[in-house]
MARMAR-519293 format. One record per residue (C-alpha): residue number from 1; residue in one letter; z, x, y. Coordinates in nm, 4 decimals, always signed. Each point is the difference from the previous one (the first is absolute). Example, Ala and Ser with C-alpha at 12.3 -4.5 7.8 and 13.67 -1.06 7.14 Angstrom:
2
(atom 1, "A", (+0.7800, +1.2300, -0.4500))
(atom 2, "S", (-0.0660, +0.1370, +0.3440))
! end
This chain:
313
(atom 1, "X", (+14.8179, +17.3829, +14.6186))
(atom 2, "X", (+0.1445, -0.2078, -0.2664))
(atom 3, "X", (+0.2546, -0.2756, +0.0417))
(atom 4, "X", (+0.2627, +0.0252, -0.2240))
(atom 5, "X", (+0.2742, -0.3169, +0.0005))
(atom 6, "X", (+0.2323, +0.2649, +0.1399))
(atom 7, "X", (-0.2200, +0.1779, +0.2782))
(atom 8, "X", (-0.3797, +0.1344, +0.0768))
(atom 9, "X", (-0.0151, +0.3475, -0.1858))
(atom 10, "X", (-0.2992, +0.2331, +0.0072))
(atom 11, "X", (-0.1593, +0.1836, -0.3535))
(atom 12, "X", (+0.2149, +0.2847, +0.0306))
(atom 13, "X", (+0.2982, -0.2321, -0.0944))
(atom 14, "X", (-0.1898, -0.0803, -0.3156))
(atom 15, "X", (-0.0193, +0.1763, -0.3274))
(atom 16, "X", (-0.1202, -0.1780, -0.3004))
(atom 17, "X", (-0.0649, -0.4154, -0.0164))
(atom 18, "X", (-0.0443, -0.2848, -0.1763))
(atom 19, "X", (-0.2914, -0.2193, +0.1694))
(atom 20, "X", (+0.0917, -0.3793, -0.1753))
(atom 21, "X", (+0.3539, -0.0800, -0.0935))
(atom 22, "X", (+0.2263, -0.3087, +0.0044))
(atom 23, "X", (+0.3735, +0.0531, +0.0415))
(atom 24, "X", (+0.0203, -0.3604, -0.0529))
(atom 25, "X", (-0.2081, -0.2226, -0.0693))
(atom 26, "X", (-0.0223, -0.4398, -0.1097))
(atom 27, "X", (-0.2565, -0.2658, +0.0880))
(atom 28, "X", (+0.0648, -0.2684, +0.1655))
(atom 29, "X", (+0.2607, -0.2379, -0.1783))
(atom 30, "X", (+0.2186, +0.2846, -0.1275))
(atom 31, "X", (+0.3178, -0.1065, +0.1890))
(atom 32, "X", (-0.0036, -0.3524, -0.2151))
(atom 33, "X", (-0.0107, +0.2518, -0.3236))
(atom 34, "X", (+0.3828, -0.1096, -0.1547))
(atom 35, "X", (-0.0285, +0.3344, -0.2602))
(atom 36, "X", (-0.0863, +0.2662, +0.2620))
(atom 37, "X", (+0.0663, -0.0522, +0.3732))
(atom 38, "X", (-0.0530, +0.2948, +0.2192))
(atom 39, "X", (+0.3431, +0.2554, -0.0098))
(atom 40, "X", (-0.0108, +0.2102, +0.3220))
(atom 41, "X", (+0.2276, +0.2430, -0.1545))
(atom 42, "X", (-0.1361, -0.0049, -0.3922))
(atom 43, "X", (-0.3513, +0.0484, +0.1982))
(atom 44, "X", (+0.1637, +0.2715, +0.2073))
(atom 45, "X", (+0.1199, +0.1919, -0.3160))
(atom 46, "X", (-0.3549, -0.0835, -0.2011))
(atom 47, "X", (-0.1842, +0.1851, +0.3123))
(atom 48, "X", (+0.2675, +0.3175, -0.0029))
(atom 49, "X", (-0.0914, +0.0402, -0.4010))
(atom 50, "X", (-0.3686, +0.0095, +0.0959))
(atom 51, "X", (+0.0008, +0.2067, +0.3053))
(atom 52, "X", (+0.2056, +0.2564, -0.2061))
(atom 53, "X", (-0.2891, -0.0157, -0.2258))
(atom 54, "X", (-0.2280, +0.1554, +0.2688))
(atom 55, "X", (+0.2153, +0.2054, +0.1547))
(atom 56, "X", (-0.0784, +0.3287, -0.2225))
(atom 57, "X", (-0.3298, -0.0568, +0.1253))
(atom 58, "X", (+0.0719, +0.0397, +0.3401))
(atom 59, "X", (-0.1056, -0.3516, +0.0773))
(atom 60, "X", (+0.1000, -0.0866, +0.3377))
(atom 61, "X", (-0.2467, -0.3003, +0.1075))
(atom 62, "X", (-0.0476, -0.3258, -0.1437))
(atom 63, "X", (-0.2194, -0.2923, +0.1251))
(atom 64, "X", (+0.1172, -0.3361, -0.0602))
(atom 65, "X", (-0.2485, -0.2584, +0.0067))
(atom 66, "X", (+0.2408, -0.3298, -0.0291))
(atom 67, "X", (-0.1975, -0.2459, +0.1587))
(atom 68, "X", (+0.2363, -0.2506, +0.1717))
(atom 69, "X", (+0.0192, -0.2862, -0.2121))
(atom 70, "X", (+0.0586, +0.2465, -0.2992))
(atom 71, "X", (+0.3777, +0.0906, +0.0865))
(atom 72, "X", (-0.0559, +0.2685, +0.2390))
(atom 73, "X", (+0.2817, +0.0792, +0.1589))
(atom 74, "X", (+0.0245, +0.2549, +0.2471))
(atom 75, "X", (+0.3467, +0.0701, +0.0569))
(atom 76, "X", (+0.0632, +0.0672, -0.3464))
(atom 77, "X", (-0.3282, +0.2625, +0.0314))
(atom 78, "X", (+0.2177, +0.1383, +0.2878))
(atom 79, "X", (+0.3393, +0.0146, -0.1422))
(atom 80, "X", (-0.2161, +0.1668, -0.3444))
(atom 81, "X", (-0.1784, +0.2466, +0.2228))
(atom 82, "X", (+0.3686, +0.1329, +0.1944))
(atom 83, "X", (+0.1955, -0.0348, -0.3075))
(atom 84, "X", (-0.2322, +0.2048, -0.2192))
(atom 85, "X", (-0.1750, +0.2500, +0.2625))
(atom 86, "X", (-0.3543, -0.1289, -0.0599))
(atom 87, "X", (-0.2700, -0.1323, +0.2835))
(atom 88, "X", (-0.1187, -0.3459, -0.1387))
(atom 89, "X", (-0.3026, -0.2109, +0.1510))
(atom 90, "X", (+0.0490, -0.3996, +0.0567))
(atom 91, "X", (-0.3043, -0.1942, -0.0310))
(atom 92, "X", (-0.0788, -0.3155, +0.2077))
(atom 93, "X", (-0.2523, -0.2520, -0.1630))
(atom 94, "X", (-0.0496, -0.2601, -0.2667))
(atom 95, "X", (-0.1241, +0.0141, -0.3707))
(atom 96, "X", (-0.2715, -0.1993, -0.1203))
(atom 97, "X", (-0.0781, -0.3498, -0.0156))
(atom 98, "X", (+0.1822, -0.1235, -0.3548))
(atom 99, "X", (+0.0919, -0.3070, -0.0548))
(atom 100, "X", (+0.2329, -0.1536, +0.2679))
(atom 101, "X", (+0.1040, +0.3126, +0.1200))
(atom 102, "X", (-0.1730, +0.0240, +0.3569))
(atom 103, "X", (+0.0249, -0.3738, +0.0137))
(atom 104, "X", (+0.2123, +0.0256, +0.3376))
(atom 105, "X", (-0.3169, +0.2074, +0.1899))
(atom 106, "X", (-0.2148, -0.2900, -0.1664))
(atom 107, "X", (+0.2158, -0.2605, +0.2049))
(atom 108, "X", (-0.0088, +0.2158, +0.3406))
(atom 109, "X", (-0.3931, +0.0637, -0.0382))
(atom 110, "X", (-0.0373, -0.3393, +0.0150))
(atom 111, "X", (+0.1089, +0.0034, +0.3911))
(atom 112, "X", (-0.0425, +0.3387, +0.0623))
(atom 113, "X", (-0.2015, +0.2732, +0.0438))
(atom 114, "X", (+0.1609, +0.1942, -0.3067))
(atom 115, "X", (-0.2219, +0.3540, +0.0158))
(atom 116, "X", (+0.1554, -0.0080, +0.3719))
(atom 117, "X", (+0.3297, -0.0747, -0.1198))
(atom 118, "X", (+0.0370, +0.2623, -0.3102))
(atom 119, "X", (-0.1728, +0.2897, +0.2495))
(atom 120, "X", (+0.2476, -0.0979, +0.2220))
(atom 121, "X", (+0.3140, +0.0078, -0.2425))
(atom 122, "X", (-0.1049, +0.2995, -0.1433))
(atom 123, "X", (-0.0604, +0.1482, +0.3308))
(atom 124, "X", (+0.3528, -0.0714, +0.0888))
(atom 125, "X", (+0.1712, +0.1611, -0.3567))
(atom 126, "X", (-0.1544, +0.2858, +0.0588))
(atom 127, "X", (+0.0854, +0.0630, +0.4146))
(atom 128, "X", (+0.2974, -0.2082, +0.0213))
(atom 129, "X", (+0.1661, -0.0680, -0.3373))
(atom 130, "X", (+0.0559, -0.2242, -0.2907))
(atom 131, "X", (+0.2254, -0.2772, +0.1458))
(atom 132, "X", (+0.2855, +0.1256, +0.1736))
(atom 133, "X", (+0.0640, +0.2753, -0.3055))
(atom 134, "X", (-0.1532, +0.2636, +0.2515))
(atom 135, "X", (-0.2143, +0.1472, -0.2867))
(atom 136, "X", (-0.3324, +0.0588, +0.0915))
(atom 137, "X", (-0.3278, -0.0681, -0.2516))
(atom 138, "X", (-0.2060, +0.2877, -0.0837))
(atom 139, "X", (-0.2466, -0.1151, -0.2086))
(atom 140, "X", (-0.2095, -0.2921, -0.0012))
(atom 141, "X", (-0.0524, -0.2123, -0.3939))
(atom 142, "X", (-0.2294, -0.1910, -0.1139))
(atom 143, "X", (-0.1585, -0.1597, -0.2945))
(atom 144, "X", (-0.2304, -0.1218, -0.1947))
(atom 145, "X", (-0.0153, -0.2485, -0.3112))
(atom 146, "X", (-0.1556, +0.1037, -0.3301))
(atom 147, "X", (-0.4057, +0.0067, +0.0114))
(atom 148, "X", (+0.0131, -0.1516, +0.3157))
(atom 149, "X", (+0.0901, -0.0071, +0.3506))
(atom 150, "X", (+0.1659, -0.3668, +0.0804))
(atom 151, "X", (-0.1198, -0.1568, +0.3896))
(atom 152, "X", (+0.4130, +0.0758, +0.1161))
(atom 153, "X", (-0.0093, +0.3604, -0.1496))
(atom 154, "X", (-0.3138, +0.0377, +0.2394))
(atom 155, "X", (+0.2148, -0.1392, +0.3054))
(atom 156, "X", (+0.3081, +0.2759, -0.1353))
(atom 157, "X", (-0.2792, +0.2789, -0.0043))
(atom 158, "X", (-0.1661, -0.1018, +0.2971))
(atom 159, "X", (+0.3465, -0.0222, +0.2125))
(atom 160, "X", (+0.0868, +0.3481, -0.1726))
(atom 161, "X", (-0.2592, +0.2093, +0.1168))
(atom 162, "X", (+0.0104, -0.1171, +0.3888))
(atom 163, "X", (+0.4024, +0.0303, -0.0455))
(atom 164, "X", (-0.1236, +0.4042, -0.1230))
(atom 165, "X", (-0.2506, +0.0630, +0.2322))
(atom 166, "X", (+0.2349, -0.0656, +0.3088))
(atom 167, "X", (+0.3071, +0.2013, -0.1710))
(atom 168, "X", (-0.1439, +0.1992, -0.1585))
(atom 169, "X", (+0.1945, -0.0750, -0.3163))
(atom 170, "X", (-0.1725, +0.0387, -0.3599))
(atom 171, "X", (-0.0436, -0.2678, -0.2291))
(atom 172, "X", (+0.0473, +0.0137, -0.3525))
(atom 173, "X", (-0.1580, -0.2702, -0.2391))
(atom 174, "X", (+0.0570, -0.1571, -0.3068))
(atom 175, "X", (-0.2854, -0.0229, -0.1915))
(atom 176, "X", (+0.0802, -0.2053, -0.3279))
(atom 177, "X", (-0.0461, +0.1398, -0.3129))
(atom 178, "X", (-0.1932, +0.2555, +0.2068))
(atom 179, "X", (-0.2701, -0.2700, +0.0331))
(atom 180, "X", (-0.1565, -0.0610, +0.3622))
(atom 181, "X", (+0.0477, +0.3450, +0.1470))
(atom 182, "X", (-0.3687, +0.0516, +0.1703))
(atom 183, "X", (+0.0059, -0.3627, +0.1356))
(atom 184, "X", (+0.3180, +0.0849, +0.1881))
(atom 185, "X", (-0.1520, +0.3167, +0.1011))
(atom 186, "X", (-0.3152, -0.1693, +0.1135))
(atom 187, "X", (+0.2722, -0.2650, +0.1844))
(atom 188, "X", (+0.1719, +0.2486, +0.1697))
(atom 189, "X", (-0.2857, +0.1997, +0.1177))
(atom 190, "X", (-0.1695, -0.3311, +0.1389))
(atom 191, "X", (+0.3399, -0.0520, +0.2056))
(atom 192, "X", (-0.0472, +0.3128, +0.1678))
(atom 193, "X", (+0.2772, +0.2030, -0.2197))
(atom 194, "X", (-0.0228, +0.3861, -0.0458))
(atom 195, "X", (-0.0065, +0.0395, -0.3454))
(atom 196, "X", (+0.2094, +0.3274, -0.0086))
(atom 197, "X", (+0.3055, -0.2277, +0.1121))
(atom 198, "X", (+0.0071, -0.2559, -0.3142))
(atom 199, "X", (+0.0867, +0.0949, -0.3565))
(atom 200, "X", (-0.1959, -0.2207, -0.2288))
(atom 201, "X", (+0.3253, -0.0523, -0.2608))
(atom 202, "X", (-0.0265, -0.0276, -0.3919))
(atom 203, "X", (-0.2915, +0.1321, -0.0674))
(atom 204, "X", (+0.1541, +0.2011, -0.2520))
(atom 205, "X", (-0.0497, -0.3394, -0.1916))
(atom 206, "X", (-0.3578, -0.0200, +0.0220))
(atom 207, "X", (-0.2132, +0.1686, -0.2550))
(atom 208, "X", (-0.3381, +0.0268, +0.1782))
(atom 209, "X", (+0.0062, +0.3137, +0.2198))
(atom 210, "X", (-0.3748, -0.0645, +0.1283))
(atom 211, "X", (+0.2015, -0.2443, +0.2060))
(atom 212, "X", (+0.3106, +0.2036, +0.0557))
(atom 213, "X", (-0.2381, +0.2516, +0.0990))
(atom 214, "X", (-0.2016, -0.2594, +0.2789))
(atom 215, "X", (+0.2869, -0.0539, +0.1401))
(atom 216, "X", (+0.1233, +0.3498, +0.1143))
(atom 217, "X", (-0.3650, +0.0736, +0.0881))
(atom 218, "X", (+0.0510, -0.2309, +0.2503))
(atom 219, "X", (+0.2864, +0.1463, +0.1138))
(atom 220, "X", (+0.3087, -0.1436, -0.1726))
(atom 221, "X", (+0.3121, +0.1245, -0.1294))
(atom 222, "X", (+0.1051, -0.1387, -0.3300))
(atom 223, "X", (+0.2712, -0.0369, -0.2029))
(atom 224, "X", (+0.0970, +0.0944, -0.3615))
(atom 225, "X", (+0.2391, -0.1562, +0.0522))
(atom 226, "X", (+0.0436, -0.2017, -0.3043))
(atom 227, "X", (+0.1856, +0.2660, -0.2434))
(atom 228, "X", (+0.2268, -0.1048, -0.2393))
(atom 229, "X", (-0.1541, -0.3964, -0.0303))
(atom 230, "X", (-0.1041, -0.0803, -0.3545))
(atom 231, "X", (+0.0847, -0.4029, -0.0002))
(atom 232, "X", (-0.2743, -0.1010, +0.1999))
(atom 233, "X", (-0.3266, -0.0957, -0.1897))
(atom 234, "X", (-0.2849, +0.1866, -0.0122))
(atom 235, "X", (+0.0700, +0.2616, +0.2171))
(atom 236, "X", (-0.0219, +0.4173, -0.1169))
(atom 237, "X", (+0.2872, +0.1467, -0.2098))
(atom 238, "X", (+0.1566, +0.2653, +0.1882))
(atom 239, "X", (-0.1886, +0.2853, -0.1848))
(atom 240, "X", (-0.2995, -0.1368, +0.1209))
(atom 241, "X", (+0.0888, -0.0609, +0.3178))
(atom 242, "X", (+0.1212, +0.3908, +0.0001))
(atom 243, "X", (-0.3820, +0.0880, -0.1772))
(atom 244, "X", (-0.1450, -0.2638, +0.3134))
(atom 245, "X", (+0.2050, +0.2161, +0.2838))
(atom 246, "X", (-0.1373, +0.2977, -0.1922))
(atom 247, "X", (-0.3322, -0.1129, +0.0141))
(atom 248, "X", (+0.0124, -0.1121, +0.4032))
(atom 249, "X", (+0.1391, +0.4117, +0.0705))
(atom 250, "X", (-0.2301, +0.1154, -0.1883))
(atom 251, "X", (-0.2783, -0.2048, +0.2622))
(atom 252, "X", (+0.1596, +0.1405, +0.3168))
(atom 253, "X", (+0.2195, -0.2716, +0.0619))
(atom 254, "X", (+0.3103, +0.1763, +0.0485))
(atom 255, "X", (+0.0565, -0.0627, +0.3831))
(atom 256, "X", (+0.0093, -0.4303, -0.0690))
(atom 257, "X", (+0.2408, -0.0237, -0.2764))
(atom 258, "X", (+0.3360, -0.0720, -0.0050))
(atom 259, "X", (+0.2733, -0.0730, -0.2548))
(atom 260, "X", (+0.3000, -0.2269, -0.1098))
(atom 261, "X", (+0.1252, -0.2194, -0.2157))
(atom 262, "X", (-0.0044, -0.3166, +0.0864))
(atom 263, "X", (+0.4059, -0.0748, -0.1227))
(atom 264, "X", (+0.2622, -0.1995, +0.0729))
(atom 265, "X", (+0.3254, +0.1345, +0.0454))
(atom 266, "X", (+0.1545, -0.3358, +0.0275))
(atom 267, "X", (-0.1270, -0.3486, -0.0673))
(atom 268, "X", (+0.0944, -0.2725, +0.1127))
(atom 269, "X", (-0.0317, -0.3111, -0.2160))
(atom 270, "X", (-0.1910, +0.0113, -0.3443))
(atom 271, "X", (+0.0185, +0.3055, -0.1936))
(atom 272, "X", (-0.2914, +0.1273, -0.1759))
(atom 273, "X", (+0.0727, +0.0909, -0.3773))
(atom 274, "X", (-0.2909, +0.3036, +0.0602))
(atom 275, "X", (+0.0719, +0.3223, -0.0515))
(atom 276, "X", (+0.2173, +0.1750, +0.2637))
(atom 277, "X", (-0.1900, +0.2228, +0.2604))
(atom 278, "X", (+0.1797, +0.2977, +0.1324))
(atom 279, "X", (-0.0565, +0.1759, +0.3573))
(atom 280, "X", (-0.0772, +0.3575, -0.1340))
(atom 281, "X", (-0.2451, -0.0565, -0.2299))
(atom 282, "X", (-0.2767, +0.1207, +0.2312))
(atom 283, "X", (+0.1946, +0.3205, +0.0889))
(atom 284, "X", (+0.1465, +0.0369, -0.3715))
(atom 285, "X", (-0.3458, -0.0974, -0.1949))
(atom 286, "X", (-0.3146, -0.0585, +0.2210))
(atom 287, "X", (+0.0159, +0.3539, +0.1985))
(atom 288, "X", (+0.0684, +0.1586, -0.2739))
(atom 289, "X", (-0.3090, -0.0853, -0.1763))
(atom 290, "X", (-0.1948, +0.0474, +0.2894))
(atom 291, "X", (+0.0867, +0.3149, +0.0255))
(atom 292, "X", (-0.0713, +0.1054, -0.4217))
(atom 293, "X", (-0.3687, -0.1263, +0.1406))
(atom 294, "X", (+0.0086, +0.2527, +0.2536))
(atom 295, "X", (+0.0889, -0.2111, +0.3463))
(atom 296, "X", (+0.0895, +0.2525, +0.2138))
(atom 297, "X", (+0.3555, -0.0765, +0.1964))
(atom 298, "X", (-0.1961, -0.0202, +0.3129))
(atom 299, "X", (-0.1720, -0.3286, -0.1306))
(atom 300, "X", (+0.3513, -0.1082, -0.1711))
(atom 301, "X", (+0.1318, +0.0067, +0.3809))
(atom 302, "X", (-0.2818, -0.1857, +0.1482))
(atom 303, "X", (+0.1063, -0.2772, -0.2796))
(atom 304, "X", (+0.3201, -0.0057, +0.0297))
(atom 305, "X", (+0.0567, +0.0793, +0.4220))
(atom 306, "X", (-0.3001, +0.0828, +0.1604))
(atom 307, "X", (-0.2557, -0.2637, -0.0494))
(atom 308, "X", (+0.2841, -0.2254, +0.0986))
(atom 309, "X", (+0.1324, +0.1071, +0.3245))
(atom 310, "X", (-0.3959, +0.0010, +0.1215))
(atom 311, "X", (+0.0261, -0.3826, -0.0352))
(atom 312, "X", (+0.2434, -0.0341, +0.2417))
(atom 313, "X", (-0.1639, +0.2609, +0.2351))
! end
């Protein structure tokens, strides 16, 4: 079953997906931004131009992984999914370890035991609800930082996987400039985690697939997740991240991938000046490539729905 911000559904409510999106999105600080403050209703009309965009495709499942300091806000999710007919995912969780952002779990950890703490809050998004909203978490996010994995991101991880292996909730990672994706692994699996409940994210944005490849031979789900990005340095363009998923199906891989984009319908605070990314460019230019290689539609559904709802199984 899959917990939706709107109710538990089953796969046979689901058609096609989208694995990593952000309906909105802003770190920490955005509300002080005087140029761009967050716009409920210029958000809510920003999210109905992009689910349009999908809708051709018969996309009718998105996972949002807003961690909670990020301007997640589930009863927006909620009034999205009734208004527009579409089962959405809410993530509980926290990002990675940048600057000042986690510097309130820094001041509790002092005191507290703050692994106990997060498994706990987590725990209680996902069975009880996020605040008194009534929207229950259905995923679990974490982080990591690039080429690393900071001492606090270990405590998030940590907290994560005991928070999954009594809900039985999937986590889904951020893995930074697809750096650090087998040390998470290797993290979760030393925490106990079954590795067919965590999608190892971004790894659309890392160009060695001996690693990729480590990962889902141990077990992992991971995300290409990533299409669509071209501002951030040093990762693939997207026709070699296409060539890369190529490659990967070509291996056998094609039960441990999964796809999205990575966008932002709406941010909150600072605007990038980067090129705009669009919702249907998997459906409208991925697939279809795919398919002139010969991917047969049976694979294309394993990426795009199948490979998905096993994570949640």
């Amino acid at each position: 079953m899959i917990q939706t911000v709107t109710e538990r559904i089953d796969e046979s409510h689901v058609h096609s997906t989208l694995a990593h999106e952000h309906l909105v999105f802003g770190f920490p600080g955005m509300k002080e931004d005087p140029d761009n403050k967050y716009q409920p209703d210029t958000a809510y009309e920003n999210c109905r131009v992009r689910i349009d965009m999908i809708r051709p495709y018969d996309v009718n499942l998105i996972v949002d992984p807003t961690p909670i300091e990020c301007g997640r806000d589930p009863l927006f999710l909620k009034r999205i999914a009734e208004d527009m007919n579409i089962f959405i995912v809410c993530a509980t969780g926290f990002f990675k370890d940048d600057e000042n952002a986690l510097s309130i779990l820094k001041t509790v950890s002092y005191t507290e035991d703050l692994e106990r703490l997060l498994r706990d809050l987590y725990i209680r998004e996902i069975t009880e609800g996020i605040g008194e909203t009534g929207v229950k978490a259905g995923i679990i996010k974490v982080a990591s930082s690039f080429q690393e994995i900071k001492p606090l991101e270990k405590v998030l991880i940590r907290a994560a996987a005991n928070a999954g292996n009594q809900t039985g909730v999937p986590v889904f990672t951020h893995c930074d400039r697809g750096t650090m994706g087998i040390e998470q692994a290797e993290l979760f699996l030393a925490c106990g985690v079954n590795p067919g409940h965590v999608v190892i994210g971004h790894q659309t944005s890392n160009p060695n697939l001996d690693e990729i490849c480590r990962i889902m031979d141990l077990g992992f789900t991971v995300g290409f997740d990533q299409f669509g990005i071209l501002s951030i340095p040093g990762i693939p363009t997207d026709e070699e991240k296409t060539e890369n998923l190529l490659s990967l199906l070509e291996k056998g891989y094609e039960d441990q991938i999964v796809l999205s984009h990575d966008t932002i319908f709406d941010r909150m605070g600072y605007v990038s000046s980067s090129k705009p990314r669009y919702t249907d460019q998997i459906y409208r230019e991925i697939i279809p490539i795919l398919k002139t290689h010969g991917i047969s539609e049976n694979t294309i559904r394993k990426l795009t729905r199948d490979n998905l709802l096993r994570v949640f199984q």
